[in-house]
C-alpha positions in Angstrom: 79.9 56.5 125.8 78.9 56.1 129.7 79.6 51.9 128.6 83.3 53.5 127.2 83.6 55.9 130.8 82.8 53.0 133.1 85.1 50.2 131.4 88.1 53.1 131.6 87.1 54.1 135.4 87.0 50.5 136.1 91.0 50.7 134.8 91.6 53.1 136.8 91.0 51.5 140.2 92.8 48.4 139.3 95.9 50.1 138.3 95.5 52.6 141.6 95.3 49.1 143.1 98.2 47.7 141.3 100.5 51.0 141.9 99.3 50.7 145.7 100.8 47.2 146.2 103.9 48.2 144.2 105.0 51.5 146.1 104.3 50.1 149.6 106.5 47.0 148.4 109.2 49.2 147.4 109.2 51.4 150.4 109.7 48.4 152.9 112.5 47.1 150.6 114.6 50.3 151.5 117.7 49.5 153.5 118.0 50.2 157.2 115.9 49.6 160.2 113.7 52.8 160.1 113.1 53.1 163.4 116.9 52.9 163.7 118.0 55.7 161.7 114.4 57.9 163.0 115.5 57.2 166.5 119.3 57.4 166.0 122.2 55.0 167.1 121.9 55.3 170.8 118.2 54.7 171.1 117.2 51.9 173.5 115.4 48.8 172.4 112.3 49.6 174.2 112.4 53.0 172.4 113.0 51.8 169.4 109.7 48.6 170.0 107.4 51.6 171.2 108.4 53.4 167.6 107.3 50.3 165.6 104.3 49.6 167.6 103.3 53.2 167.6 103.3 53.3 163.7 102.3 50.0 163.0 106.0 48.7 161.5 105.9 45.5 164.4 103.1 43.8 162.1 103.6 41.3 159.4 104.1 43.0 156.2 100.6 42.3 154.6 98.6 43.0 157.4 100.3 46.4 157.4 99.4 47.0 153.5 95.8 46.2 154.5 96.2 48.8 157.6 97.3 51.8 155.2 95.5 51.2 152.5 92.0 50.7 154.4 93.3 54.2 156.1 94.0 55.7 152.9 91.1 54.9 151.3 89.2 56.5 154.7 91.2 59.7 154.3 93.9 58.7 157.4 97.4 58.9 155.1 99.0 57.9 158.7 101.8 60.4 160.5 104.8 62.0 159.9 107.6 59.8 161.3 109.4 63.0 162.1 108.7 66.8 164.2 105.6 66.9 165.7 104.5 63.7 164.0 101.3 65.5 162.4 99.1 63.8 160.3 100.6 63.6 156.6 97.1 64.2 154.7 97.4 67.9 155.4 100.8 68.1 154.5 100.6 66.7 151.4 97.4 68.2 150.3 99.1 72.0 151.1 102.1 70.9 148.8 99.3 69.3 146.5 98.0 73.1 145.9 101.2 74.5 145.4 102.5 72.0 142.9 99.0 72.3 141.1 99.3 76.3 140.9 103.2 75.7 139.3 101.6 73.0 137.1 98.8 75.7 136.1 101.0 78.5 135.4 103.3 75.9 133.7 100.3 74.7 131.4 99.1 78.2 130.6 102.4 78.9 128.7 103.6 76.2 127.3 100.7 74.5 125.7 99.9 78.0 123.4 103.7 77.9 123.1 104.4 74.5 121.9 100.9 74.6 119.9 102.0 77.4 118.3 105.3 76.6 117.0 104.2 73.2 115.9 101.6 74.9 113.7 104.3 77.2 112.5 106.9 74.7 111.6 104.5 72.4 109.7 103.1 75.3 107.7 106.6 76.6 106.7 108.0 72.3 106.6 111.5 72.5 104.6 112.1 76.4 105.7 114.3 77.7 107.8 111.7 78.7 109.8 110.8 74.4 109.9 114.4 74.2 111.0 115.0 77.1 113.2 111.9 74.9 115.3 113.6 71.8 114.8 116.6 72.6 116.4 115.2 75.0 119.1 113.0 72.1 120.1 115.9 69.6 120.5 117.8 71.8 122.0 115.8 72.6 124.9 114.9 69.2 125.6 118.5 68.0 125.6 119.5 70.4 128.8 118.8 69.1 132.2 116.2 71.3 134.1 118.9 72.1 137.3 121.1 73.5 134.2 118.1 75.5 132.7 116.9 76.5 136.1 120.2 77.9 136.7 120.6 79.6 133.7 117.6 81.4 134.1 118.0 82.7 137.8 121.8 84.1 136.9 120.4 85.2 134.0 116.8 87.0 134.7 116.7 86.9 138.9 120.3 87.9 139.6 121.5 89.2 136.2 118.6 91.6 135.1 117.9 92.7 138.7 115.3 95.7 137.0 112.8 92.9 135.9 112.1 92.3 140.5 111.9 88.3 139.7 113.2 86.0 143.0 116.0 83.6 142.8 113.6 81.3 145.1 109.9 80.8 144.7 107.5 80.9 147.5 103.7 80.6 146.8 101.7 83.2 145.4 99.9 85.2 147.4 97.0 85.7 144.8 97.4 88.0 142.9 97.9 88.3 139.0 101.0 89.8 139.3 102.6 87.7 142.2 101.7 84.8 140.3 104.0 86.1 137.5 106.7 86.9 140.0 106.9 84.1 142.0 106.0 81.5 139.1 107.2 82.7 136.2 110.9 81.4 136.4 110.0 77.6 137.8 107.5 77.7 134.9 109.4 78.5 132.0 112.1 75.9 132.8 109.2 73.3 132.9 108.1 74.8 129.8 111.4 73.9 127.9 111.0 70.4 129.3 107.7 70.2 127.1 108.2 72.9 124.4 110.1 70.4 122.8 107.8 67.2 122.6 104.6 68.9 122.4 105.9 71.3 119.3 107.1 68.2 117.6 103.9 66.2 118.0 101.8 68.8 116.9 103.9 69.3 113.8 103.9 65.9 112.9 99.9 65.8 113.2 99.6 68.8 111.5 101.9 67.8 108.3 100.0 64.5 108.5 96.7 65.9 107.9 97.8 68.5 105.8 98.8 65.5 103.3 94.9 64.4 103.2 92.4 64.7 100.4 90.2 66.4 102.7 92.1 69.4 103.1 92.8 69.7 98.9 89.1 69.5 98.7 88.7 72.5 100.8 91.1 74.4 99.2 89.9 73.6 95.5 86.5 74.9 97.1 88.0 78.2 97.7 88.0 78.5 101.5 90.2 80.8 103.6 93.9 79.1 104.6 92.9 79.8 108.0 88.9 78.2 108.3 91.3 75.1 106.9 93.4 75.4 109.7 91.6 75.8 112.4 87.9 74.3 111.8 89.4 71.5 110.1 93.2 70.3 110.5 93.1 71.3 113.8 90.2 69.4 115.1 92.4 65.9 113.8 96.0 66.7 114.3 95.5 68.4 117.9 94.3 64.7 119.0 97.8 63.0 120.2 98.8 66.5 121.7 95.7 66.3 124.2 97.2 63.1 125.0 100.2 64.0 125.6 99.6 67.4 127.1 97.2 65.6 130.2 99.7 63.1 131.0 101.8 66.1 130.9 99.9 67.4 133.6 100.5 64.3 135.7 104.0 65.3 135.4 104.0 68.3 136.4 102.0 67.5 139.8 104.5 65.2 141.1 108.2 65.1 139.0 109.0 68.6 139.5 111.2 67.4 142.0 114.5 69.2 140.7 112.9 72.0 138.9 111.2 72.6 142.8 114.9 71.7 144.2 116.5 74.4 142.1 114.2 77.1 143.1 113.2 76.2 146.5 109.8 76.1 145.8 107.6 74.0 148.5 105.8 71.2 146.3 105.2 67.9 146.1 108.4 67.1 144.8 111.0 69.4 147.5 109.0 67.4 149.8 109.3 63.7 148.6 113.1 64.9 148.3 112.4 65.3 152.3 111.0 62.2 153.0 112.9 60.3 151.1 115.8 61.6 152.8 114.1 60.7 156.6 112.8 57.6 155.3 109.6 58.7 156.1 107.3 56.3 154.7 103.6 57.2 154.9 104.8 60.7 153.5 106.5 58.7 150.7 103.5 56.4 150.0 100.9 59.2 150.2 103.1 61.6 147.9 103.6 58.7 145.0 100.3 57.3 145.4 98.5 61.1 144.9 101.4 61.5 141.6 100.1 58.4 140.1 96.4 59.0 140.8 97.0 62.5 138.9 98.8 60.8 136.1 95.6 57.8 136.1 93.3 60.3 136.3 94.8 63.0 133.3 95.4 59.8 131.0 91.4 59.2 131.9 90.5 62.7 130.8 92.8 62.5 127.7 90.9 59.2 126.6 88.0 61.2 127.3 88.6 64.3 125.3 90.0 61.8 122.6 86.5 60.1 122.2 84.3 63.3 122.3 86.9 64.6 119.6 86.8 61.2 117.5 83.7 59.7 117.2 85.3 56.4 115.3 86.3 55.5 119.1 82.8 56.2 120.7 81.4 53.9 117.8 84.0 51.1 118.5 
């Protein structure tokens, strides 16, 4: 097992490495001078050579990967191109928090959700309950999130004004009940983003191992439907929906962007939306490199959870 956890940690810096060289190679391709359209049209030559030397951009191209990546690594992200040109490690980190509460809250009902109705579907398969799931499922996943976002704030924030839920979500203050209030909308629309996948996977892995001799077995012994559920189909067919739900957690750190667009919400995402539109490049480089850390790091604890779950790939 540690021989298993080194060989995938050792995966995970190369491809950190990998995705490094990538977005810092795809943020210099952008068009436009960037101390040009930072600066404006009428900006002097001289202002606009102080910019580039200030930040760095007057180097060769290498030398100024090397120069962000050795500050990265040392916990200096650079500065905002932009305002008061603060450092951009505490900027993303704060919208790090508040995309990581939405991704909680997010989590917390749609995994029970989509579990759920996976369970559900595959133990009535060929019903109309099995189709009634089906259809919900594609349904849901079919709708772009600005369209469900919508729908829900004209329909619960501005149409059922009794329920006190905000058109726009700010962070939570703490509490149990603020959390509801200010999370509840963003999170559900996320939630029909996964319902859909997750429900269907688990379905699938619950049919599948339904279909095993191990499970006639325990029924011919005379055990309860439910101890066969739970202490036994559910420890196999529950395997590619851990998978699927960590990486889904990757997700929901850094592609919110439209879900946070919609309802004004200040994550990750509203501010890559930002940056992107300043061209403000250590911001953009920080906020990708942190998304695809999250996603390295939740497909690490999903191989994880996989081998403690399955010991065929401990042994192998």
């Amino acid at each position: 097992m540690v021989r298993y956890l080194a060989r995938r940690a050792l995966l995970l810096a190369v491809t950190l490495l990998i995705a490094s060289v990538i977005i810092f190679a795809l943020t210099r391709l952008l068009p436009g001078d960037v101390a040009r359209l930072i600066l404006g049209r009428e900006a002097s030559e001289m202002a606009l050579a102080n910019f580039r030397q200030e930040f760095g951009l007057d180097q060769p191209a290498p030398q100024q990967y090397v120069n962000w990546l050795v500050g990265f690594l040392a916990g200096d992200w650079g500065r905002s191109f932009t305002g008061t040109k603060a450092p951009v490690q505490p900027l993303v980190v704060g919208r790090l928090g508040n995309s990581m509460r939405l991704a909680l809250m997010t989590l917390v009902i749609s995994v029970p959700l989509s579990v759920g109705l996976g369970i559900i579907a595959a133990l009535r398969e060929n019903t109309w309950v099995d189709a009634a799931v089906s259809l919900l499922s594609l349904a849901v996943v079919g709708l772009p999130e600005f369209v469900t976002g919508l729908v829900l704030i004209n329909g619960l924030a501005l149409g059922v004004r009794a329920l006190g839920l905000p058109a726009t979500s700010t962070v939570p203050d703490g509490t149990l009940a603020d959390w509801v209030r200010q999370l509840i909308l963003p999170a559900l629309t996320a939630t029909l983003v996964l319902v859909g996948y997750i429900s269907r996977l688990t379905r699938a892995g619950v049919l599948e191992e339904l279909r095993k001799p191990y499970v006639r077995t325990a029924v011919l012994k005379g055990l309860p439907t439910r101890t066969v559920i739970f202490k036994h189909v559910l420890r196999n067919a529950l395997l590619p929906t851990i998978t699927v739900t960590a990486l889904s957690f990757g997700w929901l750190i850094g592609g919110l962007v439209v879900i946070e667009n919609v309802y004004n919400y200040p994550g990750m995402g509203a501010l890559l939306v930002e940056a992107v539109k300043q061209r403000n490049l250590f911001v953009i480089q920080a906020i990708v490199m942190v998304t695809v850390f999250f996603f390295a790091l939740a497909n690490l604890a999903a191989d994880l959870l996989y081998a403690l779950l399955n010991p065929r790939i401990r042994l192998e």
